[in-house]
C-alpha positions as CSV (number, residue, x, y, z in Angstrom):
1,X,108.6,75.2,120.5
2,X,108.0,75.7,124.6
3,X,105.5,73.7,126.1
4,X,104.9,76.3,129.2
5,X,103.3,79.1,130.9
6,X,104.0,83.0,131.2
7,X,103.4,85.5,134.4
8,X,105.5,88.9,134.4
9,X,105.1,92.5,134.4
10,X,105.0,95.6,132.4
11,X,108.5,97.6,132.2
12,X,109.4,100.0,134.8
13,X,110.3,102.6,132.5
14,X,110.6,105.0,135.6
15,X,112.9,102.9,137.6
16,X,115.4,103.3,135.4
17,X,118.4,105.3,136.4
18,X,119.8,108.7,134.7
19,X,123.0,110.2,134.3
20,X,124.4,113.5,132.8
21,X,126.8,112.9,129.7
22,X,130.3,114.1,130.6
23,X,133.0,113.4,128.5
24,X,132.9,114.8,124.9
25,X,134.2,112.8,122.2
26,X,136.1,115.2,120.0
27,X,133.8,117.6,120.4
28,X,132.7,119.8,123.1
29,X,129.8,118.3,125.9
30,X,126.4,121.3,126.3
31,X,124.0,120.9,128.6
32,X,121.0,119.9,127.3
33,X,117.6,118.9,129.0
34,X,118.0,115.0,129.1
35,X,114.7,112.8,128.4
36,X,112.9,111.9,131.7
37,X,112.6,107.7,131.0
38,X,109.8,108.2,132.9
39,X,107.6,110.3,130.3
40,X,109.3,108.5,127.5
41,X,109.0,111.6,125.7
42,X,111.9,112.6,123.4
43,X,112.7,116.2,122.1
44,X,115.2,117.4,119.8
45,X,118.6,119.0,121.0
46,X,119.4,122.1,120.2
47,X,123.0,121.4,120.2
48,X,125.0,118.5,119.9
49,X,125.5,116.2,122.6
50,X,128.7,114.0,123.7
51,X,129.3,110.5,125.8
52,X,131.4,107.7,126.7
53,X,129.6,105.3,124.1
54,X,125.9,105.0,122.3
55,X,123.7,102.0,122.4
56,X,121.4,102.0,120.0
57,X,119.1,100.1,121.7
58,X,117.3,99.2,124.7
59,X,117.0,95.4,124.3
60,X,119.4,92.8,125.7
61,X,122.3,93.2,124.0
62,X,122.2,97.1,124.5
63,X,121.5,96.5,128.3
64,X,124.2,94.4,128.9
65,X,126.8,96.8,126.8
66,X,125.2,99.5,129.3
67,X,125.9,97.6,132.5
68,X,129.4,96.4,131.4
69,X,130.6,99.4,129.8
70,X,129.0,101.2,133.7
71,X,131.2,99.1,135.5
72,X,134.3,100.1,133.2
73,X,133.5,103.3,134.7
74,X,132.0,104.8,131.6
75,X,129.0,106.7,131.1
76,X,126.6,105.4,128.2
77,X,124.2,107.2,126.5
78,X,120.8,104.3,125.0
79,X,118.7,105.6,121.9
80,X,115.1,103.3,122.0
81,X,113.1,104.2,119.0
82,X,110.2,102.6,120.7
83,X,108.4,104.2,123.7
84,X,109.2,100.9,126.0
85,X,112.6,99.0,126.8
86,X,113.3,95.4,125.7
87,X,112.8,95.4,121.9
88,X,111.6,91.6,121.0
89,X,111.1,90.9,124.6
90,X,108.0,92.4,125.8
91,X,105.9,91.8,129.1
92,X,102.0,92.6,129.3
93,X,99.3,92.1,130.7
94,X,96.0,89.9,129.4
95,X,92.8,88.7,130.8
96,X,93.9,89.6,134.4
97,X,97.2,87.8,134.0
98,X,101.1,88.6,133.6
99,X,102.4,87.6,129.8
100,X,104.7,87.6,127.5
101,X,104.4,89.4,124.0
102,X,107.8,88.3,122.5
103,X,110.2,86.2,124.3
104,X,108.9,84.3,126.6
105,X,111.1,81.4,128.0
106,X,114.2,80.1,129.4
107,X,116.1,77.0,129.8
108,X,118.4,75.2,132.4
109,X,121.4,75.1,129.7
110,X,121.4,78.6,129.3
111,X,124.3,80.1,131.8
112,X,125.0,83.8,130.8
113,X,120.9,84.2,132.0
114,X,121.0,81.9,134.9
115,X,124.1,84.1,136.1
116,X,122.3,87.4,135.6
117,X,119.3,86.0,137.9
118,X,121.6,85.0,140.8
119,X,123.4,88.6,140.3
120,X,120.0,90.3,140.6
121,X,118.2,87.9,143.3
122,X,115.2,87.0,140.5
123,X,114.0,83.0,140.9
124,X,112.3,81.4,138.3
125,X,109.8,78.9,137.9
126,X,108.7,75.8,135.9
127,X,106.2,76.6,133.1
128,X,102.7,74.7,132.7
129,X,103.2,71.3,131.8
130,X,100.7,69.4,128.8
131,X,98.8,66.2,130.1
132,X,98.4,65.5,126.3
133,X,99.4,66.3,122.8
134,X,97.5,66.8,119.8
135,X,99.0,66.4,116.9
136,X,98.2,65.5,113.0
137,X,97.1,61.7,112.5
138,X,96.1,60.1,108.6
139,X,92.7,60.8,109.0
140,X,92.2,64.3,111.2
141,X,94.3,64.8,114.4
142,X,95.2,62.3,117.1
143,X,95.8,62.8,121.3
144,X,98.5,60.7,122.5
145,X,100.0,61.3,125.9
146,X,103.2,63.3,126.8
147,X,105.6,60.6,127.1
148,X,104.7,58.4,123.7
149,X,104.4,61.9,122.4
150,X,108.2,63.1,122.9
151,X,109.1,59.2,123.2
152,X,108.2,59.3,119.1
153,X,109.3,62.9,118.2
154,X,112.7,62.3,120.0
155,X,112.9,59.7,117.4
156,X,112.3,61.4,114.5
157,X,114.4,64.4,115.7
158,X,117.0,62.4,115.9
159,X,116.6,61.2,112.4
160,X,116.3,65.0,111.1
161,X,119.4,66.0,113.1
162,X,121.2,63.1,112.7
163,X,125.4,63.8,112.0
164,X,125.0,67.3,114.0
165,X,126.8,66.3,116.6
166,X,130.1,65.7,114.6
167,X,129.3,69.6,112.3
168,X,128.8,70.7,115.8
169,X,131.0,69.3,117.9
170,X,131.5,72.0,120.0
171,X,128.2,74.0,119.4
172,X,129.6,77.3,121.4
173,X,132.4,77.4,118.1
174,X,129.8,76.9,115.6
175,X,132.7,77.1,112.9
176,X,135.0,74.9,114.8
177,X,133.8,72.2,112.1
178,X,133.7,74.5,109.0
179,X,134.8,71.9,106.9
180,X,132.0,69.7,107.6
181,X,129.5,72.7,108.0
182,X,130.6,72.9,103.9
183,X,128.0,70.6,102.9
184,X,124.9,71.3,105.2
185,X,125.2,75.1,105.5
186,X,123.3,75.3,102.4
187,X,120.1,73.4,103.2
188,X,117.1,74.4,104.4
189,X,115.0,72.8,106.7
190,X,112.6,71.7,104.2
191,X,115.3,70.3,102.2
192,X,116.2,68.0,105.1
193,X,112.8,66.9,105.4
194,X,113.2,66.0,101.9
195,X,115.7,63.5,102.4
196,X,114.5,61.6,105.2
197,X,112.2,58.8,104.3
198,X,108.9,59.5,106.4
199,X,105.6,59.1,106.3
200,X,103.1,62.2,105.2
201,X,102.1,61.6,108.7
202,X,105.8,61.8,110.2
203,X,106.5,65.0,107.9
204,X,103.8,66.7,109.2
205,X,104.9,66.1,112.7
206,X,108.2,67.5,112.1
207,X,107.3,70.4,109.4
208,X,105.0,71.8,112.0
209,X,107.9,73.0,114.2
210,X,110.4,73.9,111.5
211,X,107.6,75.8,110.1
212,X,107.1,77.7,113.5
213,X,110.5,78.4,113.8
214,X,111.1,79.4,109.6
215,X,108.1,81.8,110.1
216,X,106.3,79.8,106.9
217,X,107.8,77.7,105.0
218,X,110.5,75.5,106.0
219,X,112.5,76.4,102.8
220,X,113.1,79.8,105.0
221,X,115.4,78.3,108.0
222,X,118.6,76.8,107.9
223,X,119.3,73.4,109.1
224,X,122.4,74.5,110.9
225,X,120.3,77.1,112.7
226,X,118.2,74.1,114.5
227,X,121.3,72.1,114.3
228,X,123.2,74.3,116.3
229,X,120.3,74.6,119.1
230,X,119.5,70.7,119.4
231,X,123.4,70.4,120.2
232,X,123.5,73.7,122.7
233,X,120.5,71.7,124.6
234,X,122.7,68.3,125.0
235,X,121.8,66.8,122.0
236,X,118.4,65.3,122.3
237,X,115.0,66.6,120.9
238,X,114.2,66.3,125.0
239,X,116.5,67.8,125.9
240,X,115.7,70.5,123.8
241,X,112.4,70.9,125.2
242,X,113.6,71.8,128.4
243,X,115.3,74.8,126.8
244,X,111.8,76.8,127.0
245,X,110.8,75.3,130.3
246,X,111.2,78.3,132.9
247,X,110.3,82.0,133.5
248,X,112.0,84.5,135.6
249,X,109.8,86.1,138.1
250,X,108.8,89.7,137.3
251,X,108.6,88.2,133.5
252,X,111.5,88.6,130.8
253,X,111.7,92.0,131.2
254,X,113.0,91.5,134.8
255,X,116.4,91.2,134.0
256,X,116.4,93.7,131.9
257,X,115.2,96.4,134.3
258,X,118.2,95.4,136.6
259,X,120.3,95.6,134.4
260,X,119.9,99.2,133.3
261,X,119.4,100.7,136.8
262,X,123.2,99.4,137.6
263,X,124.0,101.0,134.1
264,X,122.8,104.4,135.0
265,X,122.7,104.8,131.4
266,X,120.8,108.0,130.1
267,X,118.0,106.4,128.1
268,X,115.9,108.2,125.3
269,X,113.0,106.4,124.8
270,X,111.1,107.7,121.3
271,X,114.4,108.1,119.8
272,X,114.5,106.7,116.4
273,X,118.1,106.9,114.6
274,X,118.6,107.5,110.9
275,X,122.4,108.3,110.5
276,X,125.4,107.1,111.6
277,X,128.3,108.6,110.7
278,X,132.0,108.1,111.5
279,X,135.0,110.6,110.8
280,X,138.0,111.8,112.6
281,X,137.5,109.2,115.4
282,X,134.0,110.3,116.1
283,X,130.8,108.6,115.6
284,X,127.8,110.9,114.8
285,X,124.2,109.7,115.5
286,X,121.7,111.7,114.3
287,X,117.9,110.8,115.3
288,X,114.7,111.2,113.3
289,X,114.1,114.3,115.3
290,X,116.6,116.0,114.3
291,X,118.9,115.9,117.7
292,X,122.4,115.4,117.3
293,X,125.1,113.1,119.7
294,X,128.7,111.7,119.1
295,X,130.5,109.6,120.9
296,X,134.2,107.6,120.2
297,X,132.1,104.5,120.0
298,X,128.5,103.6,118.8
299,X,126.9,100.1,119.5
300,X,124.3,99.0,117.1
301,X,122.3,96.7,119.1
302,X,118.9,96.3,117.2
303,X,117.6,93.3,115.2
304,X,119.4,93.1,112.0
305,X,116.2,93.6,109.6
306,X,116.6,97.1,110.5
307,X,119.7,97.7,110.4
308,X,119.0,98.8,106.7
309,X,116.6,101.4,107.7
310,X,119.6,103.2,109.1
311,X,121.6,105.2,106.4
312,X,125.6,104.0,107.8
313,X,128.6,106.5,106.7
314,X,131.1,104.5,105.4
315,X,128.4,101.9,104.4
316,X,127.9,98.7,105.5
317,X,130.2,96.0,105.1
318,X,129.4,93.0,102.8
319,X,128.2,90.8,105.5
320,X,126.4,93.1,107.8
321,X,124.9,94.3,104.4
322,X,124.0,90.8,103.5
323,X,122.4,90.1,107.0
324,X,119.8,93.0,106.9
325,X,118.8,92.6,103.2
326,X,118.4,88.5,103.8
327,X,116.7,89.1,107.1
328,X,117.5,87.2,110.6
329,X,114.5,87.4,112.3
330,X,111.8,85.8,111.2
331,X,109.3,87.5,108.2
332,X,105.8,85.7,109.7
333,X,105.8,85.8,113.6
334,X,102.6,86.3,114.7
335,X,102.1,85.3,118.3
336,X,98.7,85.6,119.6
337,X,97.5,85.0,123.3
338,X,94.1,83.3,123.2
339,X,91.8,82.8,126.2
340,X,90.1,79.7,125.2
341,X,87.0,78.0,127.4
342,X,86.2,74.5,127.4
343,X,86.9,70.8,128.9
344,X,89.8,70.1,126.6
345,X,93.2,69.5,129.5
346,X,95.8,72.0,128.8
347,X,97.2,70.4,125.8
348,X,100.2,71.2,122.8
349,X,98.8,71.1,119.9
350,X,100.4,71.0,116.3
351,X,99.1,71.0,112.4
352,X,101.1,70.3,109.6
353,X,103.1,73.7,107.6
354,X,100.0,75.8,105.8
355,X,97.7,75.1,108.5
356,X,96.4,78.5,109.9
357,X,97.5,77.7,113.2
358,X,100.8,75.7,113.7
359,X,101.0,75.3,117.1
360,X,99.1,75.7,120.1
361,X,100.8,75.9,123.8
362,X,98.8,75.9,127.1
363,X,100.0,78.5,129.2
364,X,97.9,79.8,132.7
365,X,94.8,78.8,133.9
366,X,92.0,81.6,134.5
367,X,88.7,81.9,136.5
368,X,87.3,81.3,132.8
369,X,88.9,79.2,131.2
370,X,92.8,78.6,130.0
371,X,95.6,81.2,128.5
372,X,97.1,79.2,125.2
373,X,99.9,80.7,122.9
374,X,99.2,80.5,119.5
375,X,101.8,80.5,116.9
376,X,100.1,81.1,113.2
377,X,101.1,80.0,109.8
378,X,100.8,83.3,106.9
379,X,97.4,81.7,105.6
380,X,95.7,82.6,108.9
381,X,94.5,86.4,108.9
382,X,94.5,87.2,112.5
383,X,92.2,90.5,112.2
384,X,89.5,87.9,111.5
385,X,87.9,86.7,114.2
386,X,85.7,84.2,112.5
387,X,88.7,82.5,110.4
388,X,90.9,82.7,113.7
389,X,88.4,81.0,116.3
390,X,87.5,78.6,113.6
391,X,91.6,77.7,113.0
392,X,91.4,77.2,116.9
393,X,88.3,74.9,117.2
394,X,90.1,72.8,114.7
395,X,92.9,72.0,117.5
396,X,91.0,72.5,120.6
397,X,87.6,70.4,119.2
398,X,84.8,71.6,121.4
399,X,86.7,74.9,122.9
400,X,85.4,78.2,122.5
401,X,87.0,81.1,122.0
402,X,86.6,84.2,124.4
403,X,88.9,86.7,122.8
404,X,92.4,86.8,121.6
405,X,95.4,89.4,121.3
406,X,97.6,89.1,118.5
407,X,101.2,90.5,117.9
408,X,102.3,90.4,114.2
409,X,105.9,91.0,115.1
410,X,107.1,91.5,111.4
411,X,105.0,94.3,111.1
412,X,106.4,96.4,114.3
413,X,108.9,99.0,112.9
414,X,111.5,98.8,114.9
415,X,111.5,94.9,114.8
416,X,111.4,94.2,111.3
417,X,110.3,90.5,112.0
418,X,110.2,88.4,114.9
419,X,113.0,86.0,116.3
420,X,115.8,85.2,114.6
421,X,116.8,82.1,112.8
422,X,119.4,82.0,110.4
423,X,119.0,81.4,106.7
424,X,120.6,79.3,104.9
425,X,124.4,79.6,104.0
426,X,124.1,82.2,106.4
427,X,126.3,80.7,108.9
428,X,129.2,80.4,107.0
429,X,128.7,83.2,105.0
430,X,128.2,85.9,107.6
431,X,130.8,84.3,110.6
432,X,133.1,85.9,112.1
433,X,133.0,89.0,109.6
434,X,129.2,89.6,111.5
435,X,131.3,90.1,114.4
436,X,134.0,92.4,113.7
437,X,134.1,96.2,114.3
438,X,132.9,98.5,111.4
439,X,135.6,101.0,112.3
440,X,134.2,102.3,115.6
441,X,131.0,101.3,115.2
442,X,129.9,97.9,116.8
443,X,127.2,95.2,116.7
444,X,125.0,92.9,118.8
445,X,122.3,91.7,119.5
446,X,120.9,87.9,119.8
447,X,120.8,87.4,115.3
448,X,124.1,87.4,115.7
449,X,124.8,85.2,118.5
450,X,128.0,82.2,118.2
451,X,126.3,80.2,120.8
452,X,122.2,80.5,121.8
453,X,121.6,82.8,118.5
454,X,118.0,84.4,116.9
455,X,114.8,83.0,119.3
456,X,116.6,83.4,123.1
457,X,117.8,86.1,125.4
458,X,120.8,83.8,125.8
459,X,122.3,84.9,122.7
460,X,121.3,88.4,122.8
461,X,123.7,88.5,126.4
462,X,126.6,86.6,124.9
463,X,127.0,89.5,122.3
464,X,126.4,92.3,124.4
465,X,129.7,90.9,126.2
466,X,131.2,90.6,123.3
467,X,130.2,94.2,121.6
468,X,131.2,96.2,125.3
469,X,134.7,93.9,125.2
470,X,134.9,96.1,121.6
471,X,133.6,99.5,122.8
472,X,135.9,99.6,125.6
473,X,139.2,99.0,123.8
474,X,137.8,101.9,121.4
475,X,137.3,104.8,124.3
């Protein structure tokens, strides 16, 4: 997990620019009053509406189909069932500073981003770095500096990922190896930990991270899933770290915004869809509201734990099927901002899997204290204040807790669960099939990544290229 701070703003919603739908797709275009993004208020149509393509979503995958299928010269049409843009990615503010609700870093090995920043003009900047780690000793915890810190956990990582770099020889063609990938698709992280020889110490160490990432128990995330990252980052559990070490300025939402003004996409924020339907070369979307639109193509660009709560005519296939029954994104993400007071320096801090707080991060420093991002374990009941500042005193010895904002992602309808880390088997079970075209109707979004898949924006780019490649050929 990132070791580093968080500044950015909330969505523009009103920046964003609007076109009329032109083109009907097999059936004829009305004039209908179009949403104003800026009152995010959606209303039912009368009659049925027509364009170039449908996103269903606002996030990163649908704003990149948006922009690209734009500059094809088409005219896409976004459906957002939430009242705000950017789906897992969400910039606030808390206790008088700029943060991040979901997604919240970036890293230097991550190009399709790093591209999109140059394109828009948006710098970045390095995030808050510990002066000490805090992590699970044989009797209570134990502070060891930053270097002996990641000196130690670099070794142990490389233990736990040990043989990835031949199953992942070339991490961007995560099926490149799929004979090797045979045997170690199938295990969990916990059941790695299980065959390493460590110490209840060493375990702990390690389980606290796979933990974080699995959403509870390790049993939940695939070893391939990690796997797969460790080798994206060059190979190293340090270099890994680096992969959450920036932030975009304006926040993660920055992009994001950009990238939807050039789209002049006609987004309907409030705009929940139930049905979609294809027949005769047309794709119907109906919303909850009852309004109607068709278009030759429809991109489904939402995290895949919701994909069941959309009723899909033909059905699903078996491996988009698969994916939003088993879940991609993770079932226990709560992230919770805590403004903490005290002497303690801005440290990481880490407990072993069942603690009620897995991991602490230190993130910007206030007139009052210090911003840290919690990450909790599902024993830890965040509506109580009492167990929650207690879990926190337990890291941070001596700190004192002045409030705290907590996002329980799994519980947000329209997420499902928070970022996505495949299960087992899930790799070679759901790839490429997770990738093809359902007919005319098209997927993306970062679950379902080759490359940077599930917890970054990365991945959620990659298959926005990928899904408007699709659309396009289809119109």
């Amino acid at each position: 997990m990132s070791f580093r701070r968080t500044q950015s703003s909330l969505p523009a919603e009103g920046r964003l620019g609007r076109r009329s739908l032109l083109k009907a797709a097999g059936a004829t275009a009305v004039g209908a009053t179009l949403l104003s993004a800026t009152t995010g208020t959606a209303r039912a149509a009368a009659t049925t509406e027509s364009a170039d393509v449908i996103i269903i979503g606002a996030g990163y995958a649908g704003g990149t189909v948006a922009r690209e299928l734009a500059l094809k010269g088409l005219k896409p049409l976004v459906l957002e069932a939430q009242n705000r843009i950017g789906g897992r990615v969400f910039t606030s503010t808390y206790a008088g500073a700029e943060v991040e609700i979901g997604a919240g870093w970036l890293g230097p090995q991550q190009p399709l981003i790093h591209k999109e920043l140059q394109r828009y003009g948006i710098s970045f900047y390095e995030d808050v770095v510990p002066e000490q780690f805090i992590l699970p000793g044989d009797q209570g915890f134990q502070t060891l500096n930053p270097s002996d810190a990641v000196t130690t956990l670099d070794q142990l990582w490389g233990e736990f990922y040990s043989g990835s770099e031949n199953y992942f020889e070339r991490p961007y063609d995560p099926l490149y190896r799929a004979d090797l990938l045979k045997s170690v698709d199938p295990l969990s992280l916990a059941d790695r930990l299980g065959q390493l020889s460590l110490s209840p110490t060493e375990k702990q160490w390690l389980n606290s991270e796979t933990s974080v990432y699995s959403g509870g128990p390790s049993s939940l995330g695939a070893l391939t899933a990690m796997a797969q990252w460790i080798q994206l980052a060059g190979g190293t559990y340090g270099d890994y770290t680096t992969t959450m070490s920036l932030r975009p300025e304006g926040g993660m939402i920055a992009v994001l915004q950009k990238m939807l003004a050039e789209s002049k996409a006609d987004i309907r924020l409030n705009s929940p869809v139930k049905k979609v339907t294809e027949s005769g070369g047309v794709v119907t979307v109906e919303t909850t509201s009852g309004a109607t639109f068709k278009a030759p193509a429809v991109v489904v660009a939402i995290p895949t734990n919701v994909w069941k709560n959309i009723t899909f005519n033909p059905g699903l296939p078996t491996a988009h099927q698969r994916a939003t029954t088993e879940g991609i994104g993770i079932p226990h993400a709560t992230k919770v901002w805590v403004h903490v007071q005290g002497n303690t320096p801005p440290s990481v801090a880490q407990a072993g899997e069942g603690s009620p707080i897995l991991m602490m991060v230190p993130q910007v420093k206030t007139s009052k204290g210090r911003l840290y991002v919690a990450f909790t374990g599902p024993s830890l009941n965040v509506g109580n204040a009492s167990a929650f500042k207690s879990a926190v005193q337990q890291l941070l010895p001596g700190s004192t807790v002045l409030e705290y904002r907590a996002m329980e992602w799994a519980k947000q309808q329209y997420t499902g669960g928070g970022w996505g880390l495949r299960r087992p088997d899930q790799l070679l079970g759901l790839f490429p099939a997770i990738e093809e075209p359902h007919g005319r109707i098209l997927f993306a979004g970062g679950d379902i990544a080759k490359g940077w898949h599930g917890a970054f924006i990365e991945g959620a780019i990659e298959s926005g290229f990928r899904a408007a490649g699709q659309a396009a050929e289809l119109v």
